[in-house]
C-alpha positions in Angstrom: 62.7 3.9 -36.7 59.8 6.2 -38.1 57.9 3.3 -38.8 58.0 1.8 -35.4 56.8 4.5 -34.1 54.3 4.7 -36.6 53.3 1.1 -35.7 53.6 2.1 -31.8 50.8 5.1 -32.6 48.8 3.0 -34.2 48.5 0.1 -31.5 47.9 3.1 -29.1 45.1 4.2 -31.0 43.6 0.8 -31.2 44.2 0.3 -27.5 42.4 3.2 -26.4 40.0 3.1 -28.2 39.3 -0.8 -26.9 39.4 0.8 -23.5 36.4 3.7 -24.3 34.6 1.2 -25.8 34.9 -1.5 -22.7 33.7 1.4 -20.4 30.2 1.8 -19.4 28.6 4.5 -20.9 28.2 7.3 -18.4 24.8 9.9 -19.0 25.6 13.5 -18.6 27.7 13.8 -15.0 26.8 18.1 -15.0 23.0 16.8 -14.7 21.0 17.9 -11.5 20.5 15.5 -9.2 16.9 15.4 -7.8 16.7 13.4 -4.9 12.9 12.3 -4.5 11.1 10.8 -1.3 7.7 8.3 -1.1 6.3 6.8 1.1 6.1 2.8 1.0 5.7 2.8 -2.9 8.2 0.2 -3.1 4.9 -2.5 -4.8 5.0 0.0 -7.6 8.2 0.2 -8.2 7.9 -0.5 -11.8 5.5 3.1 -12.2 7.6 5.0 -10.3 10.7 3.8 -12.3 8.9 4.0 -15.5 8.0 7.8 -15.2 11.1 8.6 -13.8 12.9 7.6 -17.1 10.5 9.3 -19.2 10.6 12.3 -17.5 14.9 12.4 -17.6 14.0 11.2 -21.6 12.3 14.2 -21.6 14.9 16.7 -19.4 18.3 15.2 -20.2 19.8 17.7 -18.0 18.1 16.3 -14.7 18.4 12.9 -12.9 16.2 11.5 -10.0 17.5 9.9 -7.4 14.4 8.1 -6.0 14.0 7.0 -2.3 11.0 4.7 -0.5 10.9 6.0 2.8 8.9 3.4 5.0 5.4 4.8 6.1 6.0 4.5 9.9 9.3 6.4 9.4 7.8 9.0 7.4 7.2 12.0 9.3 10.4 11.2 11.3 12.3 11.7 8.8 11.2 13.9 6.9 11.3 16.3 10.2 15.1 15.8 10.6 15.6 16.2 7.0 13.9 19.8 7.1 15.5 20.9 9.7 19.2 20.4 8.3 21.2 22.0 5.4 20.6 19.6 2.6 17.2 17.6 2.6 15.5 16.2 -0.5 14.5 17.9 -3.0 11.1 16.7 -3.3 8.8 14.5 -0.5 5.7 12.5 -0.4 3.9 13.7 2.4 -0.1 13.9 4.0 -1.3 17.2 4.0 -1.6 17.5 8.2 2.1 17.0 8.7 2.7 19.4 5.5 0.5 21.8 7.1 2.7 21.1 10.4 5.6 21.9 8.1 4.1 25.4 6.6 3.5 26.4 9.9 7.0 26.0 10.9 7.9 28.4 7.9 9.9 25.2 6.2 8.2 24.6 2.9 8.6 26.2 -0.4 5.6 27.9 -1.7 4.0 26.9 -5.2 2.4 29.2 -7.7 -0.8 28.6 -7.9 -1.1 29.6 -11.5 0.5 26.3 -12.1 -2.1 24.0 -10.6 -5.1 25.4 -12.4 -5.0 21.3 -13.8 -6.0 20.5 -10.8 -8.9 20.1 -9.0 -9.7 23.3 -7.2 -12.0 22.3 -4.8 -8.6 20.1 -3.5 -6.2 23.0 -3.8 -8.5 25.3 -1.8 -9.2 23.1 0.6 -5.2 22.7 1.1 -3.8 26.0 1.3 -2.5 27.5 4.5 -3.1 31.3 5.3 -4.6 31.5 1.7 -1.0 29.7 0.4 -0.1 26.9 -1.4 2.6 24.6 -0.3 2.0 21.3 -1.5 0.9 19.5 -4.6 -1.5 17.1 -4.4 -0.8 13.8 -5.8 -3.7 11.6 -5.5 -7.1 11.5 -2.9 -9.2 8.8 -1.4 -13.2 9.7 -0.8 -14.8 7.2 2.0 -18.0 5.9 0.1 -20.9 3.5 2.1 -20.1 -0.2 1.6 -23.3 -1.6 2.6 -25.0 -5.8 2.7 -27.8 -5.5 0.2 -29.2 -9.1 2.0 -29.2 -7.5 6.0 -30.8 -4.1 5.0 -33.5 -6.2 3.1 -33.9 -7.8 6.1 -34.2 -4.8 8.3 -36.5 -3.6 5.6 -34.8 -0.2 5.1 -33.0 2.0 3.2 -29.4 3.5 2.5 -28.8 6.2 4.4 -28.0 9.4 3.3 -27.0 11.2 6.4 -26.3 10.8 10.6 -30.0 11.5 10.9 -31.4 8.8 8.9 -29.2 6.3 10.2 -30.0 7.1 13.8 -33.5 6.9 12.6 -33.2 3.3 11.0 -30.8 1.9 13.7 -33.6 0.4 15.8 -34.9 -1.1 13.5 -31.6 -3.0 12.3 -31.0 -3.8 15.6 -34.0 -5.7 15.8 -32.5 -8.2 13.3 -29.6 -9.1 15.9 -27.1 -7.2 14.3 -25.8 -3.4 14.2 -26.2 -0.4 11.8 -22.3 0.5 12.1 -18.8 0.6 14.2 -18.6 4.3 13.4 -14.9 4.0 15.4 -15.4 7.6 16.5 -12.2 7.6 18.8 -9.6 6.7 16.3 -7.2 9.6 15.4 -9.6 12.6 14.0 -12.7 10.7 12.7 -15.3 12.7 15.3 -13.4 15.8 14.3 -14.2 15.2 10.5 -17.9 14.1 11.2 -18.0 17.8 13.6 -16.8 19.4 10.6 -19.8 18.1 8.5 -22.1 20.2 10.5 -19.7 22.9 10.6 -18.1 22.4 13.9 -14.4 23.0 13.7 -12.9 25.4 16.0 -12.9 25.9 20.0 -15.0 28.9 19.4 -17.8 26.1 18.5 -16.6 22.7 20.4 -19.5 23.6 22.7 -22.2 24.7 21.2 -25.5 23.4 20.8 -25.5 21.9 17.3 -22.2 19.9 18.6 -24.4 19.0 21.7 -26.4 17.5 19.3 -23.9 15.4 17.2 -22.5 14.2 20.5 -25.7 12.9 21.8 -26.7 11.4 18.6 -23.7 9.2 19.1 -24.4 8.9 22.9 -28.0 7.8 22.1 -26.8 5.1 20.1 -24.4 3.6 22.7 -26.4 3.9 25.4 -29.9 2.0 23.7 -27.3 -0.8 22.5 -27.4 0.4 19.0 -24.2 0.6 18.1 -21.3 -1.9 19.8 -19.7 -1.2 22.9 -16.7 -1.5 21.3 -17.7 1.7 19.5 -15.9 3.4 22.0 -11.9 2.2 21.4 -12.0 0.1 18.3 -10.7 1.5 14.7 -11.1 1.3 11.6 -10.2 -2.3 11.0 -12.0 -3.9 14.2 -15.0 -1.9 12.1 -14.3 -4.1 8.9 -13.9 -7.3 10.5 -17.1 -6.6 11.8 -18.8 -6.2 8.3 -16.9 -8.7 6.7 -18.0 -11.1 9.6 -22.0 -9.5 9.0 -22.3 -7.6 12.2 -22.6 -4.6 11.6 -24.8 -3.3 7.8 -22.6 -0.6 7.3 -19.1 0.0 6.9 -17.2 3.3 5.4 -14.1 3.2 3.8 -12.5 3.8 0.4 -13.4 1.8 -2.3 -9.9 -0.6 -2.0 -11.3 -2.2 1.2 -13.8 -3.9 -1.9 -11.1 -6.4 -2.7 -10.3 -6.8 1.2 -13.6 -7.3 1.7 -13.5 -10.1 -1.8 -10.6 -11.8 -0.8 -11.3 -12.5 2.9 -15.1 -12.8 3.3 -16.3 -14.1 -0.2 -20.0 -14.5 0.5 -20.3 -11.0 2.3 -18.8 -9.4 -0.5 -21.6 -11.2 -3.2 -24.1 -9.2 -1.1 -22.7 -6.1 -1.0 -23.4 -3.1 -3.1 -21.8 0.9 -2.5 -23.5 4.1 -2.2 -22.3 8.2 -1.3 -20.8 8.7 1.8 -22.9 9.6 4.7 -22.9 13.1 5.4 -23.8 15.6 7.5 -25.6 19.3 7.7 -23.9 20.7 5.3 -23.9 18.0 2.7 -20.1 18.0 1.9 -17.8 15.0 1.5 -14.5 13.6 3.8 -11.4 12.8 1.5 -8.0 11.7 2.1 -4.8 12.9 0.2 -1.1 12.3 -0.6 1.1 14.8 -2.0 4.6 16.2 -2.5 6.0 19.0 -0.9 9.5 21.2 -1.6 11.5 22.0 1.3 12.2 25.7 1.7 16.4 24.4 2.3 16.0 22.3 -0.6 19.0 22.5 -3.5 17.2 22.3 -6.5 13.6 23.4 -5.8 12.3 24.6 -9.9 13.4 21.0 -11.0 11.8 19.2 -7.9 8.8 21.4 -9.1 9.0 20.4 -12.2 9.0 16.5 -11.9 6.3 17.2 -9.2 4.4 18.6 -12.0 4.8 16.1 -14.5 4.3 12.8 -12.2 1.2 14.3 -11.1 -0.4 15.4 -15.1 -3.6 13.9 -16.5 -1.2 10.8 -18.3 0.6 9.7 -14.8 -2.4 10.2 -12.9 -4.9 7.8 -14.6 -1.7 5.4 -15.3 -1.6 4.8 -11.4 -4.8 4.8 -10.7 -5.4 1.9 -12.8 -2.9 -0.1 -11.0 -4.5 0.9 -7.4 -7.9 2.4 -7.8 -7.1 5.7 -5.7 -8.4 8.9 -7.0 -6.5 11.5 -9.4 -6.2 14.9 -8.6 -5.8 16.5 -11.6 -9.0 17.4 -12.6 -8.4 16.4 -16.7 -7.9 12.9 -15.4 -10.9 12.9 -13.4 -12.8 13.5 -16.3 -11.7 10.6 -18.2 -14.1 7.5 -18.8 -12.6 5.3 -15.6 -14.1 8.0 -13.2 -17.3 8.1 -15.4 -18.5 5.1 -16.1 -18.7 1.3 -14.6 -20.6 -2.1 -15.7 -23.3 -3.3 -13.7 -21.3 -6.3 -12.4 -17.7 -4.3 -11.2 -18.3 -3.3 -7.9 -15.0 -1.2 -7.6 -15.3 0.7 -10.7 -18.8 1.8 -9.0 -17.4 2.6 -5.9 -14.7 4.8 -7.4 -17.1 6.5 -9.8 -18.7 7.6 -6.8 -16.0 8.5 -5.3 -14.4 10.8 -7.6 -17.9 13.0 -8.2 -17.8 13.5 -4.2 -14.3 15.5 -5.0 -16.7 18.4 -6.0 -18.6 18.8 -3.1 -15.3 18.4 -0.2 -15.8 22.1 1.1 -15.7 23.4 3.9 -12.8 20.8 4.1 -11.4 19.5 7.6 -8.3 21.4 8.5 -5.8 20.3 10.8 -4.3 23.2 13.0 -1.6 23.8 15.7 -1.4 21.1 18.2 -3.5 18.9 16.1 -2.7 15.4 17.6 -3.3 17.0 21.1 -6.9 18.2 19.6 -7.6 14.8 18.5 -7.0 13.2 21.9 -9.0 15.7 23.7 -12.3 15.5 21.0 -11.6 11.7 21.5 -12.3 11.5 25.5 -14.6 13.6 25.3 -16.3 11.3 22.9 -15.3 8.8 25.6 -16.9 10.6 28.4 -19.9 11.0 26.7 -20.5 7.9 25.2 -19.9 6.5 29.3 -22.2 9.2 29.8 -19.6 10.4 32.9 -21.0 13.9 32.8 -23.4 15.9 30.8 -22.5 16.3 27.3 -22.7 20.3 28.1 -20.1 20.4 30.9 -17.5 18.1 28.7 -17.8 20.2 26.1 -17.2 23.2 28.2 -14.3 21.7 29.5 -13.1 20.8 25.8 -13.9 24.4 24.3 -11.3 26.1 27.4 -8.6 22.8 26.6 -8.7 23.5 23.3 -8.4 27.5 23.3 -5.2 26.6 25.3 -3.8 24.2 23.3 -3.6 26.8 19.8 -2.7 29.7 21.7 
């Protein structure tokens, strides 16, 4: 009897463990769950998923749980998700809706001892009320895409700034086509130019320097120097137009190159980049994408923590490479792909010049309360003044009083 029930423990033993070993291996079920938002990074996939499993390789005791959000849904979402009691722990955002965010007192706010990597002109130009709430995770800098064979044949120059290029205008129009589409009524393009002269509150809307960059613009449009569409078309009715060689200039980041490559081959042979043109004050537009922690979120010094390390010198330049946007950690931007660039890669020159422009972004554009509402009332009055409806003066004035009203 003892040895049957010897035998019995024994095929027990074998049985079980012929069960553990037919079940899947489970990681660590006490880790913390990090649940992480982007937007429409779904094409890089691979990245994403690659420094996700380092970064657990190198914190066992967290897991990511990693969500593409679709761009258009974006904001939507993210607003509902802030406003309940458990929304992710970490979200891919653009700074003017994180700024909206910060306003509403939802966002957590970071140290800012721990994004000295960074570049600074970036994080200064980002903080709200002298606070941090956001990491920035990578930048785009417009830079002039310009067709080396029309400016020949205009016999001019590059421009540097809105001055020159008012100044050489005639004389490319005298060639049958147009300097630029400068789409000044799309979202807040007029409001970014303004702010290159240092025009960026309603205290200023009116006064005479923006006279002046409102008439330069109304000049333009009403001697036919510019396109009449100037005055509702965006930013790609402003490419087809250069790729189509309408127009001699064309800003935009330096990922339009391949655009530009793949859909109009023998504009893109005769086309060459230089700085973006500025204004006044000399100082550079840029675009960024970065992550913000909701205040409500569960697990904010881990969200922080992978924030950090997706956005160090190694992760930076690794995407980059794959999509030719600019790093924002400022160790990466030193690194030979933002320094140097062969004679014959177009792109690598564009971005070169792109990423020195980082240093020279201030006084950035700042988005404020009501922002979208700003934005439509700079962009009739663009409207109005390009139709020439009124003096530039008196819509202006009416602007200046809008606008007080609208941040109160």
């Amino acid at each position: 009897m003892k040895k049957v029930f010897l035998i019995l423990i024994v095929i027990a033993a074998v049985v079980f463990t012929g069960f553990k070993i037919m079940q899947p291996s489970v990681k660590n079920d006490n880790r913390t769950e990090v649940t992480f938002w982007t937007l429409q990074m779904g094409d890089f996939s691979s990245y994403i998923n690659g420094v996700i499993k380092e970064f657990e390789t190198q914190n066992p005791e967290i897991k990511i749980k990693w969500i593409d959000v679709p761009f258009s849904e974006g904001e939507k979402r993210t607003l509902a998700s802030v406003l309940s009691d458990n929304p992710p722990d970490l979200i891919n955002l653009n700074p003017d809706f994180s700024a909206l965010l910060a306003q509403k007192g939802a966002l957590y706010e970071i140290d800012t001892t721990l994004t000295k990597d960074f570049n600074q002109e970036i994080i200064n130009a980002v903080k709200y009320n002298g606070k941090l709430y956001l990491i920035p995770w990578y930048a785009t800098s417009a830079v002039t895409i310009y067709n080396k064979k029309l400016l020949q044949k205009a016999g001019v120059e590059v421009p540097q700034n809105y001055e020159q290029l008012a100044a050489i205008s005639p004389q490319i129009r005298k060639t049958g086509v147009y300097s630029i589409l400068p789409n000044i009524t799309e979202n807040d393009t007029m409001l970014r130019i303004l702010n290159k002269y240092g025009i960026n509150s309603a205290d200023n809307i009116n006064s005479p320097e923006a006279i002046e960059v409102f008439d330069f613009f109304k000049n333009l449009y009403i001697n036919d120097l510019i396109p009449k569409e100037s005055i509702t078309q965006t930013h790609r009715e402003a490419l087809e137009k250069y790729m189509a060689e309408q127009t001699v200039f064309f800003q935009s980041g330096a990922n339009f190159l391949n655009m530009i490559k793949e859909n109009a081959p023998s504009t893109y042979e005769n086309t060459d980049v230089a700085p973006q043109i500025t204004g006044e004050l000399g100082q550079y537009d840029f675009s960024l994408m970065n992550f913000i922690i909701p205040l409500k979120a569960s697990h904010k010094a881990e969200a922080l923590k992978f924030a950090l390390f997706i956005t160090n010198q190694e992760n930076q330049l690794k995407l980059a490479k794959l999509t030719n946007i600019l790093a924002t950690n400022e160790k990466a931007l030193q690194d030979e792909f933002y320094n140097t660039y062969s004679a014959d890669d177009l792109p690598a020159k564009a971005r070169v010049i792109s990423a020195k422009q980082l240093n020279k972004i201030s006084p950035a554009f700042k988005t404020g309360k009501n922002q979208k509402d700003v934005n439509t009332l700079i962009n009739t009055a663009v409207q109005g003044a390009l139709l020439n409806t009124s003096t530039t003066q008196s819509i202006l004035d009416r602007v200046a009083k809008s606008w007080e009203e609208l941040i109160r």
